[in-house]
C-alpha angles and dihedrals in degrees: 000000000000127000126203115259098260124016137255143211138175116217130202149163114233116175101319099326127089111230111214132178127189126197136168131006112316127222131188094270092048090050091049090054101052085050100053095046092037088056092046091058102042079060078085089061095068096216086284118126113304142173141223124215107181123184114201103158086114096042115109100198135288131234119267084252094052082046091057094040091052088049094049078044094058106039074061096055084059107046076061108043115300121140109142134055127177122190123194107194130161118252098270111104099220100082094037080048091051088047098053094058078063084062118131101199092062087055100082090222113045093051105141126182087204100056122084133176125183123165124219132190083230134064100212075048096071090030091066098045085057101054090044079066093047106257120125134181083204086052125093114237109251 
């Protein structure tokens, strides 16, 4: 199989959860990228409760330093919104081992009671666990 140079992702608010799919091998610039665009759409969001659903079954891996600038990313997300995140990975514990060093909660100062990530092998599986939590890609934001 091969994968392009540098990978690639779409991003898009659906409801009041953030889509997001990863593919290929990421780089810093990459990884830049996807933050800058990802923070200019949660401003929909309005800092009011929000959710990620985030599909990596096509992702390869990404570098230690994409892996700091996704945690300090996501301590961001939270700081504006984010509760949920839902992973759907394929079965295979590398990429669920490089995400969790994106982990907030491992991080002492970003420990929130309000925010939640679980990771499933099928996407409707994650659809419905965040629904279950009451976030919808088929829902307005409020």
């Amino acid at each position: 199989m091969r994968f392009p140079k540098y990978g690639n992702y779409s991003l898009d608010v659906s409801g009041n959860v953030l889509e997001v799919f990863a593919t290929g091998a990421w780089n810093l610039k990459t990884t830049e990228f996807f933050i800058e665009e990802m923070h200019e759409l949660i401003a929909k969001f309005d800092n009011k409760p929000w959710a990620a659903l985030m599909d990596g079954r096509r992702w390869v891996l990404s570098t230690p330093e994409c892996q700091t600038r996704l945690a300090e990313a996501i301590k961001v997300n939270i700081s504006r919104g984010l509760t949920r995140s839902a992973y759907v990975l394929d079965t295979g514990m590398v990429r669920r081992a490089q995400l969790e060093r994106t982990h907030p909660s491992k991080h002492r100062d970003t420990e929130s009671a309000n925010y939640e990530r679980d990771y499933f092998q099928k996407y409707f599986e994650a659809l419905n666990w965040l629904h279950k939590e009451g976030f919808s890609p088929i829902l307005s934001p409020k």
